[in-house]
C-alpha positions in Angstrom: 0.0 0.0 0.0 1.5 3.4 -0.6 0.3 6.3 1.6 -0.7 9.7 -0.2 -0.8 13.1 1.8 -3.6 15.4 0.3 -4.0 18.9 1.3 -7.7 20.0 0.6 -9.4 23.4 0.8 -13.3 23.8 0.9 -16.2 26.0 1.0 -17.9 24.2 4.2 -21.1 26.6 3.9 -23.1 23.3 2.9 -21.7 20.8 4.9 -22.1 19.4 8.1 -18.3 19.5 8.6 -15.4 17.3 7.9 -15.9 13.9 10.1 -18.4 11.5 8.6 -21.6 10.6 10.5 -23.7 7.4 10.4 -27.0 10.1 9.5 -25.6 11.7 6.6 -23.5 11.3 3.9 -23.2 15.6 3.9 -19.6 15.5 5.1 -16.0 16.1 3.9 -14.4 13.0 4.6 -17.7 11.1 3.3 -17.6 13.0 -0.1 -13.3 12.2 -0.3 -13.8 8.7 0.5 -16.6 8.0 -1.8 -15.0 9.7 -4.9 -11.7 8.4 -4.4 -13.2 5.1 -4.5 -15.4 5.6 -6.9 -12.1 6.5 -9.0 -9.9 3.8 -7.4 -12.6 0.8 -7.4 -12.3 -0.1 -3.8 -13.5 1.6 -0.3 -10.7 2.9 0.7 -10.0 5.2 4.4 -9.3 8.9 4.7 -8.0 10.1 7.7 -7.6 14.0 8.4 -5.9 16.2 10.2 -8.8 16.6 12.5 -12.7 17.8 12.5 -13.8 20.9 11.3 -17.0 21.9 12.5 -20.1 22.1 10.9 -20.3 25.8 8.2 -16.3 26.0 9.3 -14.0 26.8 6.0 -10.2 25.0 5.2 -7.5 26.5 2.7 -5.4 23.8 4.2 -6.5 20.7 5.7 -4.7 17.7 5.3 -5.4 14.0 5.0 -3.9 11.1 4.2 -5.5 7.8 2.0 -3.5 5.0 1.9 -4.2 3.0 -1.9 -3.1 -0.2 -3.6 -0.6 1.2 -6.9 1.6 4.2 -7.6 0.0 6.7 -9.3 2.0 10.0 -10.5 0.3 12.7 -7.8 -0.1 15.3 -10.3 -2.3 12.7 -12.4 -3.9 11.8 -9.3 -4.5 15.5 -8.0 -6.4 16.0 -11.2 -8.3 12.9 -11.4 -9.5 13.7 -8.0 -10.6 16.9 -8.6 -12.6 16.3 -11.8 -14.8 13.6 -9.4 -15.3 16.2 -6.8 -17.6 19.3 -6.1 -16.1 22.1 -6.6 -16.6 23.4 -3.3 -14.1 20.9 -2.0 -10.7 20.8 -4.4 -7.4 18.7 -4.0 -4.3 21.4 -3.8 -1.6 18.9 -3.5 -1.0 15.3 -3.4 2.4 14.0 -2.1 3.3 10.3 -1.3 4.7 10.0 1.9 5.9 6.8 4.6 3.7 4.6 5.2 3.7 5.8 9.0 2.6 9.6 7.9 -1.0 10.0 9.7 -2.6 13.4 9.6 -3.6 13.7 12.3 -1.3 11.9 14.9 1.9 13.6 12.8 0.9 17.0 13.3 3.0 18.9 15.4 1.0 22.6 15.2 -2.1 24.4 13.4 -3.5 27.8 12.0 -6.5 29.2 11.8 -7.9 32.5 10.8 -11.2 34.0 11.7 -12.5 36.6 9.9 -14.9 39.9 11.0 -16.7 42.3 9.5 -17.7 45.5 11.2 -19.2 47.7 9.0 -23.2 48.6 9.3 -24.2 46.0 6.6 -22.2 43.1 5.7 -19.6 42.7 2.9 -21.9 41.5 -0.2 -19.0 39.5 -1.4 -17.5 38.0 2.1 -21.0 37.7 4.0 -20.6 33.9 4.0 -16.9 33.9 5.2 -17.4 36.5 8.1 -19.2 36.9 11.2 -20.5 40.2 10.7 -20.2 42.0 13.8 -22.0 45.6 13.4 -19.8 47.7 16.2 -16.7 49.3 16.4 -14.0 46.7 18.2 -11.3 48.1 20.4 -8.4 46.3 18.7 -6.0 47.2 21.3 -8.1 46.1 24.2 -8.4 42.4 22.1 -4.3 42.8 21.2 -3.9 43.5 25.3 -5.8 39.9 26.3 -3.9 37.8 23.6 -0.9 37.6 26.7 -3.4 36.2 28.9 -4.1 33.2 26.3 -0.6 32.0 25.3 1.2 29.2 26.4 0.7 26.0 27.6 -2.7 25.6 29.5 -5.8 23.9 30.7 -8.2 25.5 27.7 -11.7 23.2 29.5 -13.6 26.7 30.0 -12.8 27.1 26.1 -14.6 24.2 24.6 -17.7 22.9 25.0 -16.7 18.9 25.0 -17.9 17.8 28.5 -16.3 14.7 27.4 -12.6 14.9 27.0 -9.6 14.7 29.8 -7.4 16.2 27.5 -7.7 19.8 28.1 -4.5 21.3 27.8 -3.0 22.8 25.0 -0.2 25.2 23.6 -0.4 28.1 21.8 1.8 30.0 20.5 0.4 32.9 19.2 -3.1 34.9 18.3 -1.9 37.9 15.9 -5.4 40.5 15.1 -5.1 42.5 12.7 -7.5 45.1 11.6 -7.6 46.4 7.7 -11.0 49.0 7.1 -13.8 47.3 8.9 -12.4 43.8 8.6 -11.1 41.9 11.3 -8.2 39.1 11.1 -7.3 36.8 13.8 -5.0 34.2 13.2 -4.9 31.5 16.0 -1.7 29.3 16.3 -1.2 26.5 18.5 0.1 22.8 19.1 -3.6 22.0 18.5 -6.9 23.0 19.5 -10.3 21.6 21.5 -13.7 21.2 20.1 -15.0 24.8 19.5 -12.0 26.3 21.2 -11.0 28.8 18.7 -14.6 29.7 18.1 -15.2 30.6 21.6 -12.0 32.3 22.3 -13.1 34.3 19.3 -15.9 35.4 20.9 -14.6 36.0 24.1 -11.8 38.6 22.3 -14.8 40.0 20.7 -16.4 40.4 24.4 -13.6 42.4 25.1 -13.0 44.6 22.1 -16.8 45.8 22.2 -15.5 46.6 26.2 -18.2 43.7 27.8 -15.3 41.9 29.1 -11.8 43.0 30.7 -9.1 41.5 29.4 -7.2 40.8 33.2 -9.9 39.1 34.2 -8.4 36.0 31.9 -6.7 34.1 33.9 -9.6 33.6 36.7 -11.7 32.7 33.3 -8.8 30.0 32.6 -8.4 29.1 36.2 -11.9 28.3 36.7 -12.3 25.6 34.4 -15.7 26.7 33.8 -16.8 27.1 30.4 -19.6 29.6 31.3 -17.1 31.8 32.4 -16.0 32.4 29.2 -17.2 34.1 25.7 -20.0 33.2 23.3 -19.5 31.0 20.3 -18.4 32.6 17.7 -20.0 31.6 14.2 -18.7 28.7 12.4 -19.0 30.5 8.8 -16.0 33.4 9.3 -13.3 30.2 10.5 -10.8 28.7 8.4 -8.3 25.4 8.9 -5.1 27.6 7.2 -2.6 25.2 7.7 -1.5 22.3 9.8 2.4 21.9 10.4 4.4 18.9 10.2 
């Protein structure tokens, strides 16, 4: 078997994110599975970097499909992409060892999340950013980013009751503010079920000055995820790019 890394981007507007689901076949991985198979003639397993949620965008997820032959990757790449929506596209294919797994080789990942603050919402961008109508303090939001970095127990930042695994590194949340648009870029060793999305909203707390920034660490501290900010909206994220 040879192993093949693929790095993806998609529009996830229509989907009910990236991990498949015994209820639908409306997923990421489901759709990549089926039409490599289809194109291959076998089921065959896709295994990403992790889930995206639900509405939440990638330029750069990555997966890895282990198949039967050598195929050339640009010829593959192409093949792949004529089978596909085009929603969901194929920017790369690389083989790789056979012990390459997307997810359990990753070593770091970036996302972006996207604002708009202007009165009405970009006509062009609408479905790619939360649209926020208020003025943000941007300084107030750069001020808390020193109270979120490093390695710590993120549990009031998700919304997984489930998981023991609670502590994660990051290594640093840039915002930067061009017009009435709003980038933050989130990077980290990896991140919790709907962590960037509330940490998002909690920066967004304090920028519209319904939060103070120092009182962070007792958020963190606390463990408590009521403590913390809303969930931000899954359409303005994007998977950027996961690090090996």
């Amino acid at each position: 078997m040879r192993n093949y890394k693929l790095t993806i981007a998609y529009d996830g507007s229509r989907y009910q994110g990236w991990q498949r689901q015994a209820t639908t076949d409306n997923t990421i991985q489901h759709i990549l599975e089926w039409s490599i198979g289809r194109l291959v003639g076998y089921r065959v397993q896709v295994d990403g970097s992790g889930r995206t949620d639900s509405g939440v965008h990638a330029r750069g997820q990555v997966a890895n499909v282990k198949l039967s032959k050598l195929y050339d990757v640009d010829d593959l790449k192409d093949a792949l992409n004529r089978c596909l929506p085009e929603d969901i596209r194929i920017l790369q294919v690389e083989l790789v060892r056979s012990n390459f797994h997307a997810r359990k080789s990753a070593k770091g990942k970036k996302y972006e999340y996207y604002i708009d603050c202007r009165e009405k919402p970009d006509v062009f961008s609408r479905r790619y950013c939360y649209h926020y109508p208020a003025e943000l303090d941007i300084e107030a939001m750069r001020d808390a980013v020193k109270y979120l970095i490093g390695v710590k127990d993120f549990s009031a930042f998700t919304d997984n009751k489930e998981t023991n695994d609670t502590v994660r590194r990051i290594y640093n949340i840039k915002i930067v503010k061009s017009g009435d648009k709003i980038r933050i870029t989130y990077y980290g060793s990896g991140f919790l079920y709907h962590m960037v999305r509330i940490m998002t909203g909690t920066l967004i707390e304090i920028g519209a000055g319904k939060r103070d920034a120092s009182k962070l660490p007792v958020v963190i501290a606390s463990e408590d995820r009521s403590l913390a900010g809303f969930l931000a909206p899954a359409r303005g994220l994007f998977l950027r790019k996961v690090y090996y």
